[in-house]
LOMAR-410897 format. One line per 8 residues: number of its first residue (from 0); for each residue x, y negated, z of C-alpha. Coordinates in nm, 3 decimals, m for minus. Layout:
NUM	X:Y:Z | ... $
//
This chain:
0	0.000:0.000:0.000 | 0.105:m0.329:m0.085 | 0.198:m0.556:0.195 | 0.068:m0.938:0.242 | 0.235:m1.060:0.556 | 0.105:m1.394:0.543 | m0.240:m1.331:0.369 | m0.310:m1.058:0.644 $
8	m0.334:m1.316:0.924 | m0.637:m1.466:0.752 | m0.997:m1.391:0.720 | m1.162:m1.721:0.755 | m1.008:m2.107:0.724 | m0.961:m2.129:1.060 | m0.694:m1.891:1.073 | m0.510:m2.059:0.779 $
16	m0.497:m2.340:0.929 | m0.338:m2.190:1.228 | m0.046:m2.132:0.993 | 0.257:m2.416:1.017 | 0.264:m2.616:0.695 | 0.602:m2.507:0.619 | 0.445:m2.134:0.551 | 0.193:m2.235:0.312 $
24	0.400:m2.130:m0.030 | 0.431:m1.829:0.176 | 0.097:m1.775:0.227 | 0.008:m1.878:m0.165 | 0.280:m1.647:m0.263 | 0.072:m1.340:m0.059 | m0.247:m1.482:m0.196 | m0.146:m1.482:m0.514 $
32	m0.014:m1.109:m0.539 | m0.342:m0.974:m0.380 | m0.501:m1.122:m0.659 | m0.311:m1.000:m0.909 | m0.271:m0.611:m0.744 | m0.670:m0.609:m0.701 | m0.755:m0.760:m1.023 | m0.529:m0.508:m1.250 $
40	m0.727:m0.224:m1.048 | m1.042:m0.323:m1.116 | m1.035:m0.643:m1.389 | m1.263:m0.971:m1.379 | m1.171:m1.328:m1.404 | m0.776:m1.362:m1.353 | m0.583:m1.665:m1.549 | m0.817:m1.939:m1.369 $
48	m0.805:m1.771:m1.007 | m0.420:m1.799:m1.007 | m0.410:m2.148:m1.122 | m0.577:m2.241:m0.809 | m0.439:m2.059:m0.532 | m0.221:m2.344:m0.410 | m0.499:m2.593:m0.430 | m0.753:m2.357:m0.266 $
56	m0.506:m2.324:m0.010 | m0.436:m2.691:0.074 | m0.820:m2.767:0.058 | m0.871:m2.501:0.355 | m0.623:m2.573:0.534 | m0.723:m3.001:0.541 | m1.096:m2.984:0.496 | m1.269:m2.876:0.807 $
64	m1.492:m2.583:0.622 | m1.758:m2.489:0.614 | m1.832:m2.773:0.797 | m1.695:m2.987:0.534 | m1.790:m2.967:0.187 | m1.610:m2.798:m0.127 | m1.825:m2.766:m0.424 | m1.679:m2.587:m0.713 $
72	m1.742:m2.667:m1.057 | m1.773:m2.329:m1.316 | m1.717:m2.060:m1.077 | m1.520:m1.807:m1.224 | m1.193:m2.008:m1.024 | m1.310:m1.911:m0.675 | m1.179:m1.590:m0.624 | m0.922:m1.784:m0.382 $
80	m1.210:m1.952:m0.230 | m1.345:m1.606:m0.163 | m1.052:m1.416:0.002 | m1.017:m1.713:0.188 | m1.369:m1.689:0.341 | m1.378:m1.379:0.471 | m1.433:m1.178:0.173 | m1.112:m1.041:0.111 $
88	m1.186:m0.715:0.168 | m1.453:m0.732:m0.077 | m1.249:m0.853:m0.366 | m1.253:m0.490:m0.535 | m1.613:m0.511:m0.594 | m1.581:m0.828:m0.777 | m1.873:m0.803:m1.070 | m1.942:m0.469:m0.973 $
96	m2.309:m0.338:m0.899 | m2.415:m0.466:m0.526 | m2.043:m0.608:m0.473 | m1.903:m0.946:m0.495 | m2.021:m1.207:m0.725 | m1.777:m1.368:m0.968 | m1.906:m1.713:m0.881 | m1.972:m1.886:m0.561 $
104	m2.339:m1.785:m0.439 | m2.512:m1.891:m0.121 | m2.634:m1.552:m0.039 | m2.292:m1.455:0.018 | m2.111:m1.700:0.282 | m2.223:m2.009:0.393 | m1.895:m2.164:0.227 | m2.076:m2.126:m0.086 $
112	m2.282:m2.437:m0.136 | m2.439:m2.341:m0.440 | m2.470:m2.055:m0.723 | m2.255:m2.222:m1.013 | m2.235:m2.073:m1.368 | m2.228:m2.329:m1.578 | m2.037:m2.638:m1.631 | m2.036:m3.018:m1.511 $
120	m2.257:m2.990:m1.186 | m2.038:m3.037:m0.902 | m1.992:m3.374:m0.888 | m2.375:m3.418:m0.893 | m2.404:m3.215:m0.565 | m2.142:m3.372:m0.411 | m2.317:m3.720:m0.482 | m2.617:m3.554:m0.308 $
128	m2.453:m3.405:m0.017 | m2.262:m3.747:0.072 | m2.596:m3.925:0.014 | m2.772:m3.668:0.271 | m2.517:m3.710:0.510 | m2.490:m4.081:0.475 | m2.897:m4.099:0.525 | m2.905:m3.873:0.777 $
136	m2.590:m4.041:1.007 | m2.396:m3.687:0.992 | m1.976:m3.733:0.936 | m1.844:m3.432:0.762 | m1.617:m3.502:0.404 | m1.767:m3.397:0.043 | m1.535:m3.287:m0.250 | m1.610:m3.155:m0.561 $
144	m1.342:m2.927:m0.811 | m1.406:m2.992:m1.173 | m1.172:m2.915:m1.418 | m1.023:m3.130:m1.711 | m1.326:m2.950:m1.974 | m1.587:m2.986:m1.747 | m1.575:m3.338:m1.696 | m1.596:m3.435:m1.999 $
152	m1.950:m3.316:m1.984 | m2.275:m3.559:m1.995 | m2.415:m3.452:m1.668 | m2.044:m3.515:m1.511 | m1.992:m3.859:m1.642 | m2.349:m3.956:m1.589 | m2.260:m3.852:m1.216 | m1.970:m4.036:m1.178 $
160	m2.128:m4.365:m1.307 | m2.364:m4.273:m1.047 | m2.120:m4.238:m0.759 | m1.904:m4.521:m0.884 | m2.212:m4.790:m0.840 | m2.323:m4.666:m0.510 | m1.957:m4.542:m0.349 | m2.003:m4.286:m0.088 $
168	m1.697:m4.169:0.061 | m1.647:m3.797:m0.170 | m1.376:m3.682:m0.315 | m1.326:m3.549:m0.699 | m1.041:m3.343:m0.774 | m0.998:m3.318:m1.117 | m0.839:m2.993:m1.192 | m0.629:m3.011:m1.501 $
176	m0.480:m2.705:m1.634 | m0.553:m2.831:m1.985 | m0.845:m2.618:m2.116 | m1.122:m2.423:m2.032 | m1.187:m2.069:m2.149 | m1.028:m2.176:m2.488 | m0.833:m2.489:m2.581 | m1.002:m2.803:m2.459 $
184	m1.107:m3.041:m2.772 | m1.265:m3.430:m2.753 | m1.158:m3.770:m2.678 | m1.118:m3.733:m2.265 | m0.888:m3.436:m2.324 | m0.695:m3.632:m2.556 | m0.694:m3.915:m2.221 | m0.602:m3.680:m1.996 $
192	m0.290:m3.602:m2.203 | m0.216:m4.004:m2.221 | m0.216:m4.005:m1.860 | 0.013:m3.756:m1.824 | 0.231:m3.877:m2.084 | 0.169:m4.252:m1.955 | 0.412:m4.155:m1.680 | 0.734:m4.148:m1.948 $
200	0.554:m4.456:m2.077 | 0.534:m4.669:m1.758 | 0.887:m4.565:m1.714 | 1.050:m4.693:m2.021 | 0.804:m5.017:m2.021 | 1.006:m5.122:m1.666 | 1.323:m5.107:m1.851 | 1.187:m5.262:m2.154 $
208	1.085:m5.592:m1.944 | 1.390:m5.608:m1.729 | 1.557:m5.608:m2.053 | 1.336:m5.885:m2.204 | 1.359:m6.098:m1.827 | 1.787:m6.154:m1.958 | 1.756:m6.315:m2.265 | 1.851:m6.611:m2.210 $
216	1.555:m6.938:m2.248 | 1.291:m6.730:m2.439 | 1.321:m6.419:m2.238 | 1.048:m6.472:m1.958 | 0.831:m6.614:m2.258 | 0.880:m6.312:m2.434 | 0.839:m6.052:m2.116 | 0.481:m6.242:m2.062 $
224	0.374:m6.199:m2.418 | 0.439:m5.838:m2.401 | 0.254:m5.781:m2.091 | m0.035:m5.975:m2.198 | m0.053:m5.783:m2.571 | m0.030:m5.401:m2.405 | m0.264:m5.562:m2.131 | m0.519:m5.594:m2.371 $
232	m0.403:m5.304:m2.590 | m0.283:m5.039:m2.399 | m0.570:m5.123:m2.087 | m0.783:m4.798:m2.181 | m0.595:m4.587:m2.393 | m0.294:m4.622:m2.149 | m0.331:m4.709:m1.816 | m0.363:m4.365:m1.542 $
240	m0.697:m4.338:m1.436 | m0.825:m4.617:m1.598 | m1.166:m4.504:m1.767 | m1.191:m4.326:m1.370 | m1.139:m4.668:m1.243 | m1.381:m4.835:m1.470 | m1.642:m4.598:m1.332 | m1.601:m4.699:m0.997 $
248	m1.379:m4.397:m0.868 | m1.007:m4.493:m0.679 | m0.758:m4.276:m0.920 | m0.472:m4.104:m0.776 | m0.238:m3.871:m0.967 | m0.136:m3.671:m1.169 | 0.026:m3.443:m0.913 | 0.174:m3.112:m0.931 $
256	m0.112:m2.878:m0.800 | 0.141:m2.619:m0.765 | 0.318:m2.757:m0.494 | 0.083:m2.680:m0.168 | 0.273:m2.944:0.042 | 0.246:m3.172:m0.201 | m0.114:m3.161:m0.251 | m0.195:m3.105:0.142 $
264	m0.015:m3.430:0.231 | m0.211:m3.642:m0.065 | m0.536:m3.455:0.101 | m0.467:m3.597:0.436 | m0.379:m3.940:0.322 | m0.680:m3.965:0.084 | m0.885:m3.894:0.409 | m0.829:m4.223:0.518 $
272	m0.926:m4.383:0.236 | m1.307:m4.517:0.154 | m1.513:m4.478:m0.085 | m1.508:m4.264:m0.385 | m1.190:m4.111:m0.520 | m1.049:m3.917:m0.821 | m0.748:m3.681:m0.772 | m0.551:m3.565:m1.080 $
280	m0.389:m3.249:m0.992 | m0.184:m3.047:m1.264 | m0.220:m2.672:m1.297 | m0.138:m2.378:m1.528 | m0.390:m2.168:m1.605 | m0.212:m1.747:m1.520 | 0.067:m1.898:m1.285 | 0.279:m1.639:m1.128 $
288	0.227:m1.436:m1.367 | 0.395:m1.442:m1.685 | 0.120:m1.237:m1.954 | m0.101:m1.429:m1.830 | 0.062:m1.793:m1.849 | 0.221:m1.725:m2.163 | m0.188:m1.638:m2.342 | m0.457:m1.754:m2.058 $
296	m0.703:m1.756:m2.281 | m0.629:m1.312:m2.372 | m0.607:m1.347:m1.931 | m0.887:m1.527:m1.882 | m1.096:m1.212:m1.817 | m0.921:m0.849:m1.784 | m1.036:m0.527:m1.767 | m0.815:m0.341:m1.582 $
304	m0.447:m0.318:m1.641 | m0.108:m0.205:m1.604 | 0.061:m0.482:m1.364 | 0.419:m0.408:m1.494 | 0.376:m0.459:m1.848 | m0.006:m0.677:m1.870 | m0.146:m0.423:m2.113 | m0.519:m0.346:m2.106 $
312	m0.677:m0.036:m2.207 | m0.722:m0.047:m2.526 | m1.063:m0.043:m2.629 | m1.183:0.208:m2.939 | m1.070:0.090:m3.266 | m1.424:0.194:m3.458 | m1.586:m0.087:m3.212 | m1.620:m0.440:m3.311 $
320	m1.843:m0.671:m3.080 | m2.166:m0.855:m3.207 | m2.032:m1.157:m3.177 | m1.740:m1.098:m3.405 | m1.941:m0.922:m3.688 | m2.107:m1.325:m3.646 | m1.809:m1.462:m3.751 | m1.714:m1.217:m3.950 $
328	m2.003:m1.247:m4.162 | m2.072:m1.615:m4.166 | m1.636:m1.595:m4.281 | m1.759:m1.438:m4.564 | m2.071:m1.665:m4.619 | m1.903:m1.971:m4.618 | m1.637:m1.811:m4.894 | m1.945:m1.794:m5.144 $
336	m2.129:m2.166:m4.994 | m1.890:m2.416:m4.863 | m2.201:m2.596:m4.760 | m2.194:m2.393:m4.442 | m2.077:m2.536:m4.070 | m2.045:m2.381:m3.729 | m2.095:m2.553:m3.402 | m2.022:m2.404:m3.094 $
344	m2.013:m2.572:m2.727 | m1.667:m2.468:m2.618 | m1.705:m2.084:m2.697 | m1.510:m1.995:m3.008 | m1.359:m1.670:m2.823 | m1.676:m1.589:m2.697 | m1.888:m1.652:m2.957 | m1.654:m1.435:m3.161 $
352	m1.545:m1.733:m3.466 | m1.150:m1.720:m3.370 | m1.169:m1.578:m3.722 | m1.403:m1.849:m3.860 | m1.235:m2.120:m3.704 | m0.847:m2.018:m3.868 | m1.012:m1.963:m4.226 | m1.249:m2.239:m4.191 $
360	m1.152:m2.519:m3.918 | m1.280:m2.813:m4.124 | m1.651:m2.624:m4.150 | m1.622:m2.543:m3.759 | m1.741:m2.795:m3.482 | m1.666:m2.712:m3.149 | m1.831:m2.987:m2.948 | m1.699:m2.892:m2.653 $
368	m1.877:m2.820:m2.314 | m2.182:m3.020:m2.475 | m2.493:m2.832:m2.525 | m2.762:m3.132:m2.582 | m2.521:m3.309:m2.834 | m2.480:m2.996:m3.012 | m2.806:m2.891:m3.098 | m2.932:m3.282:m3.191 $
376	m2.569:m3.287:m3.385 | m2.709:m2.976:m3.562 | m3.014:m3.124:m3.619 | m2.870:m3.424:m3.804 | m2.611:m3.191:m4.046 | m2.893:m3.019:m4.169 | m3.095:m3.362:m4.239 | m2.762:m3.416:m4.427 $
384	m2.799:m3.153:m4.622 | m2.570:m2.881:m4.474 | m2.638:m2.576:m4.335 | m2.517:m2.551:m3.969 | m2.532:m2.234:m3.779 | m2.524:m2.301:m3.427 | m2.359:m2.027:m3.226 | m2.415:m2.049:m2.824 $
392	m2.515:m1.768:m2.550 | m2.834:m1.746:m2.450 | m2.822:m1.870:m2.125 | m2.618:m2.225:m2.204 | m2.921:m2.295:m2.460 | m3.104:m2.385:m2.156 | m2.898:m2.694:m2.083 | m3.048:m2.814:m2.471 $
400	m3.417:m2.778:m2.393 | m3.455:m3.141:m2.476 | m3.299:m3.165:m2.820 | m3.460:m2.813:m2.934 | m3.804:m3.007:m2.878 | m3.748:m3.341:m2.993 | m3.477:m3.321:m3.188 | m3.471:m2.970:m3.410 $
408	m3.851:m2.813:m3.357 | m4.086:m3.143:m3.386 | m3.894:m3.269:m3.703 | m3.875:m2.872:m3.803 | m3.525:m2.924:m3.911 | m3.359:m2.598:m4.035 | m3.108:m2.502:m3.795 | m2.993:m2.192:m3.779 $
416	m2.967:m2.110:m3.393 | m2.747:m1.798:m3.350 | m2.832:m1.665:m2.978 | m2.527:m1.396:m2.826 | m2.576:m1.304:m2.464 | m2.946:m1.259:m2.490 | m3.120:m0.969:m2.207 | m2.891:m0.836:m1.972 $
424	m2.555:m0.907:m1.983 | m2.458:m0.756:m1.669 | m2.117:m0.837:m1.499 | m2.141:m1.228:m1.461 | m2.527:m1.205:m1.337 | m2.786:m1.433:m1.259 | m2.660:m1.755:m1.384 | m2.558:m1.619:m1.709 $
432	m2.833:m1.349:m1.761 | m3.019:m1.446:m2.127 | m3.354:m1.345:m2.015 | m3.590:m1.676:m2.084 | m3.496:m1.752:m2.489 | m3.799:m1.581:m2.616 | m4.031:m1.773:m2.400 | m3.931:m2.118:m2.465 $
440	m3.846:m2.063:m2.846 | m4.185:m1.867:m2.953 | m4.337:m2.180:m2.760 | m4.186:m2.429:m2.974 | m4.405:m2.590:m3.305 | m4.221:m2.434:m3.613 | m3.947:m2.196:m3.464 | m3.907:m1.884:m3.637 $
448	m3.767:m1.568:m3.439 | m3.555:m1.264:m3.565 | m3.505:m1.006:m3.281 | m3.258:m0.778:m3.494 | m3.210:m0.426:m3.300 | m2.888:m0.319:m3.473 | m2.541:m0.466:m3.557 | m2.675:m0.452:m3.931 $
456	m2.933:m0.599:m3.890 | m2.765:m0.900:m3.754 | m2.509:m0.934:m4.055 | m2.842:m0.878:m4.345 | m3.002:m1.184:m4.110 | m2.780:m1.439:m4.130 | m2.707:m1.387:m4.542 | m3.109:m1.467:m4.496 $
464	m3.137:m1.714:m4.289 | m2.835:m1.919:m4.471 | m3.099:m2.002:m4.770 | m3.429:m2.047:m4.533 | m3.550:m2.367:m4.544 | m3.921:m2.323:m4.397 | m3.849:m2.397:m4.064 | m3.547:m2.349:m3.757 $
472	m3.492:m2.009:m3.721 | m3.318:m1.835:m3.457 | m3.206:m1.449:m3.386 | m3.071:m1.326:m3.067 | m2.891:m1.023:m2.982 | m2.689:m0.889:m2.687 | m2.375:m0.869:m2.541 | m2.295:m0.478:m2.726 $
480	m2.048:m0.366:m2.993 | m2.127:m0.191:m3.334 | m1.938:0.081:m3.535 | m1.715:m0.044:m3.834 | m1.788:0.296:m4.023 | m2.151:0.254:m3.978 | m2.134:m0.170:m4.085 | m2.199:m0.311:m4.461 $
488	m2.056:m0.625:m4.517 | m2.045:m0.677:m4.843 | m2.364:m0.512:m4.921 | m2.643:m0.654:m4.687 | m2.986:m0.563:m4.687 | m3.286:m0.737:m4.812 | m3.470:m0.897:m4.511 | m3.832:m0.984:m4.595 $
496	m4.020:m1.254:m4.362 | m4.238:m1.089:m4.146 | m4.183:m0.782:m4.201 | m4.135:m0.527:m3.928 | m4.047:m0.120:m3.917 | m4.311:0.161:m3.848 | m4.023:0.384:m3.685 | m4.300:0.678:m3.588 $
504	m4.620:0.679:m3.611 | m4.875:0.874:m3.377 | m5.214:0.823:m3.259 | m5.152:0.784:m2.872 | m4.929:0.529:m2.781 | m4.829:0.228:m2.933 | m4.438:0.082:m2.840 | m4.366:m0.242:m2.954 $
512	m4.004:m0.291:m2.937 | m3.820:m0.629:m2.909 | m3.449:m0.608:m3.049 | m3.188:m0.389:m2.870 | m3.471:m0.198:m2.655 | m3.507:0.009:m2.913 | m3.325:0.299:m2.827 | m3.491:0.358:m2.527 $
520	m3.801:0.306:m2.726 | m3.746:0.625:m2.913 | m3.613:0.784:m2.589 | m3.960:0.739:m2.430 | m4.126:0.808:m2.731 | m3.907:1.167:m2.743 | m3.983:1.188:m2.388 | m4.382:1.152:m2.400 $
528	m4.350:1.394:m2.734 | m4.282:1.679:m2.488 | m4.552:1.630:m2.250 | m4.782:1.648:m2.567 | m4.860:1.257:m2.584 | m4.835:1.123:m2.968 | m4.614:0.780:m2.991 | m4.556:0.511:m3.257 $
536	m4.309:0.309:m3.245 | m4.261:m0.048:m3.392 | m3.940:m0.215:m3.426 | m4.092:m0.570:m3.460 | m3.765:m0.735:m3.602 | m3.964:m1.055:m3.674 | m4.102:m1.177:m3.368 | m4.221:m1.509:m3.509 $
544	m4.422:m1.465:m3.713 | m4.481:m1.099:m3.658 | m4.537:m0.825:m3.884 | m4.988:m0.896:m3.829 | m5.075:m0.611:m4.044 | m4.814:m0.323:m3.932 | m4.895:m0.424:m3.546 | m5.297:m0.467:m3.553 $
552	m5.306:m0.212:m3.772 | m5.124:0.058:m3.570 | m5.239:m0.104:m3.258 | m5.588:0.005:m3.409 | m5.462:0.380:m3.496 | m5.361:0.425:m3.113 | m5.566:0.423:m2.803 | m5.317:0.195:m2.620 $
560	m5.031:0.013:m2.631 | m4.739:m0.134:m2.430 | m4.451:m0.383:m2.528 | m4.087:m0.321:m2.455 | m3.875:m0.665:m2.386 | m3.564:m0.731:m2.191 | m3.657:m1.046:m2.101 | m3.845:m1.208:m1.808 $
568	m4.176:m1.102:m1.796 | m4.342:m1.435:m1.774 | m4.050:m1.575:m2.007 | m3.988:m1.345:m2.325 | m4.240:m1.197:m2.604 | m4.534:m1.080:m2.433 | m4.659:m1.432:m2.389 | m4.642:m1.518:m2.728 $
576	m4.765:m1.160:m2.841 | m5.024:m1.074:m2.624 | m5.179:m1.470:m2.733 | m5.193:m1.348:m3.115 | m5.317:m1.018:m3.128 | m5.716:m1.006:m3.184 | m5.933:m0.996:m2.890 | m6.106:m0.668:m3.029 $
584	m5.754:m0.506:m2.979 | m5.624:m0.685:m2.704 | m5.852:m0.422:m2.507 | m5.583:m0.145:m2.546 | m5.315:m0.310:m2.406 | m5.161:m0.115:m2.100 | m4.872:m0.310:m1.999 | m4.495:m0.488:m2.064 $
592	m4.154:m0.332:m1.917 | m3.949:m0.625:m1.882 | m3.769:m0.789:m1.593 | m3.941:m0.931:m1.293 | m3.943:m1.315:m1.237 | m3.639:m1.344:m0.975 | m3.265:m1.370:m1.014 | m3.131:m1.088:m1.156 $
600	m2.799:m1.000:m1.001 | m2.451:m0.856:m1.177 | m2.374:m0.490:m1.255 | m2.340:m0.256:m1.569 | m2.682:m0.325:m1.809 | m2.764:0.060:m1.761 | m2.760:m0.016:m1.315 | m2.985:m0.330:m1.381 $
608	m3.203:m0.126:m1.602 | m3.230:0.169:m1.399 | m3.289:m0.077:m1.079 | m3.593:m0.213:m1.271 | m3.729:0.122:m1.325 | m3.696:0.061:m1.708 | m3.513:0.339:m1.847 | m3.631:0.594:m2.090 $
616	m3.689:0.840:m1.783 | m3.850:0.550:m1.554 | m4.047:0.429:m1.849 | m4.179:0.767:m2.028 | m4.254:0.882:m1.599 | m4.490:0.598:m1.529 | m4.644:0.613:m1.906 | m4.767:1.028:m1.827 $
624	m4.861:0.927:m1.488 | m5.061:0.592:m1.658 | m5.228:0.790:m1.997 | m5.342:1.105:m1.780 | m5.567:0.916:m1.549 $
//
């Protein structure tokens, strides 16, 4: 067994802070090793966890917590955090089924303020936990840990203007390790870089006007012309801090978040200080360990691996992921129509268009963490007469909700919404589960809805979807791999509108299958065959509009029906469905398997499934006990 000297002393803050200061790299040093031996046994998020083990460390050991406030922006960096708060025991069932989140989440320690998945919130909530205490005459400190892509979100500037106008005493630490899961892009990455590189600048510029001061008559004329000329020029583009400043937050930095007694020291003396404050610390994303620091973004989640060497398990060759036969394909679609463009808020790796992006990097728009601006952005290309696809998970569509009303769906502009992480995804849980899209989108005036249930069927959508023009469409699909032998690229399939797939037909039971349920479909239809019950089985495909005459009509051979959906019950096709069938037909209708309205938590899809009692075997059980009444 590995030995942390240090790191075994501590279960909760207040034993780190029991530690002398002069032990802290010590204690980083043990921190940072149990990460990295746990991790390679069992895998999860890795390159962002060791770029904050120092700061983690000096934020426990000044802040008074949990009685003080740290609110961490995009949780997948808290694995620190965690081991620190008396989870470190628990760290080998990160993401696992009934273990340890991979964010913060209350339910699990009161040092977890709130269950953060996605981007640009924390300095929100620490606004409103300095403006609760400040109402409510309580004295504890607030600080929120955002990093350098997250801030450059709406919802994070909007709170800083916020903050800056009505100055509680809270802290921002602006965690720079610049980028986020994949390279940072935009205009405030492009400041931070100034700032840092303003240092060399503000360096030479002393020397340059002590020079200027010694020429002789002119020279003080001179040294005030150049001040006043990169006053006005250099005030925004140059100065440290300065847009921070302009929104009302006291800028300190950049600092090396890497050295513990460093950062503890500017922690303590920032204490004293009032009102709101921005601290630039400087981090490297994998630190301590060099696979990881030398390609963060292959480290940024690991299955498990061999700590000598960094290799992962590597994964079967014959498997390609969903979201790469999407770039894939719409690679070879834009070879044949260059009028094609790809937008994507800040998830090129995950949203599989590395490929896209090297062939094609003047037809791809990565908007960064921007979810609003990308769908109105969409919007507006199409109006222009391009053909965008828009590529974003399931659950980070949410954040648009606005713009997919006003600014795509009323004006039924054709974008071409391309939905990954839709139903369970599993591992990451609640806050990244894509179990509402069907709900909102079949609710929406002229949104169309493909709910493919193969990898082929995804690659024959979008060649169809490239020329519609009716209306937005959108198709969503899971997190799930397909088989390269089984996959034609060049050679897609015709894809009719509104046409779905009589899989089987029988005379008993009616399944209606949304997308990638339908395997178990024919499970429980193979299931219910043995017990002497008769099943058809529709593969809708189109899901707005549906296929009326395949579904009433078969809905009309059958005496009843049910509809399979991994989606929220009250939030995915059922709605929509159960609104259009007839009334004369809607008598037959026995019931939707789909996921209850509450958070569902991380673990493999087949554990969530089973959980829910919607297997094949759970399914086909309660169907028998149902049709032999």
């Amino acid at each position: 067994m590995p030995s942390y000297p240090y790191l075994d002393k501590i279960e909760f803050p207040e034993d780190l802070r029991k530690i002398t200061e002069a032990e802290l790299p010590k204690v980083c040093h043990d921190l940072r090793e149990y990460i990295i031996d746990t991790l390679s046994d069992v895998g999860g998020h890795f390159a962002s966890n060791l770029g904050v083990v120092e700061l983690t460390v000096a934020l426990h050991y000044v802040f008074q917590t949990p009685q003080d406030k740290i609110i961490w922006d995009v949780g997948h960096q808290t694995y620190p955090h965690k081991i620190l708060t008396g989870r470190k025991k628990e760290l080998p069932t990160v993401r696992k089924w009934k273990g340890l989140s991979g964010f913060p989440k209350r339910e699990e320690s009161e040092y977890d303020l709130y269950n953060t998945g996605h981007a640009g919130t924390s300095i929100s909530q620490a606004l409103g936990e300095a403006c609760a205490r400040d109402l409510l005459g309580k004295d504890y400190k607030v600080a929120a840990v955002i990093g350098d892509a997250s801030i450059a979100t709406g919802m994070a500037i909007e709170a800083m203007n916020h903050g800056g106008h009505i100055k509680p005493n809270m802290l921002v630490i602006l965690n720079d390790n610049y980028m986020s899961i994949s390279k940072n892009v935009g205009s405030i990455s492009n400041y931070l870089n100034r700032i840092i590189s303003s240092q060399v600048y503000n360096r030479g510029k002393t020397a340059f006007y002590s020079f200027l001061k010694w020429i002789p008559l002119i020279g003080p004329a001179l040294q005030a012309l150049a001040h006043n000329m990169e006053t006005s020029f250099k005030h925004f583009m140059m100065r440290p801090g300065g847009l921070f400043e302009d929104l009302g937050f006291t800028y300190f930095g950049p600092i090396d978040g890497h050295d513990v007694n460093r950062v503890v020291h500017m922690l303590q003396n920032l204490s004293k200080i009032q009102g709101p404050i921005l601290l630039h610390v400087l981090t490297q994303k994998g630190k301590g360990y060099k696979p990881a620091e030398a390609d963060p973004i292959k480290y940024h989640g690991v299955t498990p691996f061999n700590k000598e060497s960094g290799k992962m398990a590597s994964s079967d060759s014959n498997k390609i992921s969903l979201s790469k036969i999407v770039g894939k394909t719409l690679t070879d679609l834009t070879d044949k129509d260059k009028r094609i463009a790809v937008i994507t808020p800040a998830m090129i790796e995950g949203s599989g268009l590395r490929e896209y992006q090297e062939a094609y990097p003047e037809h791809t728009f990565d908007v960064g963490i921007a979810e609003q601006h990308s769908v109105a952005f969409a919007g507006a290309m199409t109006s222009g007469g391009a053909i965008p696809f828009m590529c974003i998970y399931s659950t980070f569509l949410t954040r648009a909700m606005d713009q997919l009303v006003e600014d795509v769906s009323l004006m039924n502009l054709p974008v071409r919404f391309v939905i990954d992480r839709a139903g369970i995804v599993g591992p990451d849980g609640e806050t990244h589960q894509g179990l509402s899209d069907l709900g909102y989108l079949a609710g929406l005036p002229h949104m169309d809805i493909i709910v493919p249930s193969s990898a082929q069927d995804i690659i024959d959508s979008l060649y169809f979807m490239k020329d519609y023009t009716e209306h937005p469409i959108a198709i969503r699909f899971p997190k799930d791999n397909g088989d390269l032998r089984e996959l034609k690229f060049d050679v897609p399939q015709q894809v009719t509108k509104a046409k779905g797939r009589l899989v089987q037909e029988g005379k008993d039971l009616l399944i209606l299958s949304v997308g990638f349920m339908l395997p178990i479909a024919n499970s429980v239809a193979a299931i219910l065959k043995q017990q002497g019950i008769s099943v058809s089985v529709v593969d809708l495909f189109w899901l707005r509009p549906y296929d009326t005459e395949l579904v009433h009509g078969q809905i009309g051979k059958n005496q009843r029906f049910v509809i399979l959906d991994e989606s929220y019950i009250h939030a995915g096709a059922s709605g929509f469905l159960l609104n259009e069938i007839p009334s004369d037909l809607l008598g037959k209708f026995l019931k939707t398997f789909a996921l209850p309205p509450e958070p569902i938590h991380h673990g493999e899809r087949n554990q969530i499934l089973d959980h829910y009692r919607l297997t094949a075997s759970q399914i086909a059980e309660e169907l028998i006990l149902s049709l032999k009444k």
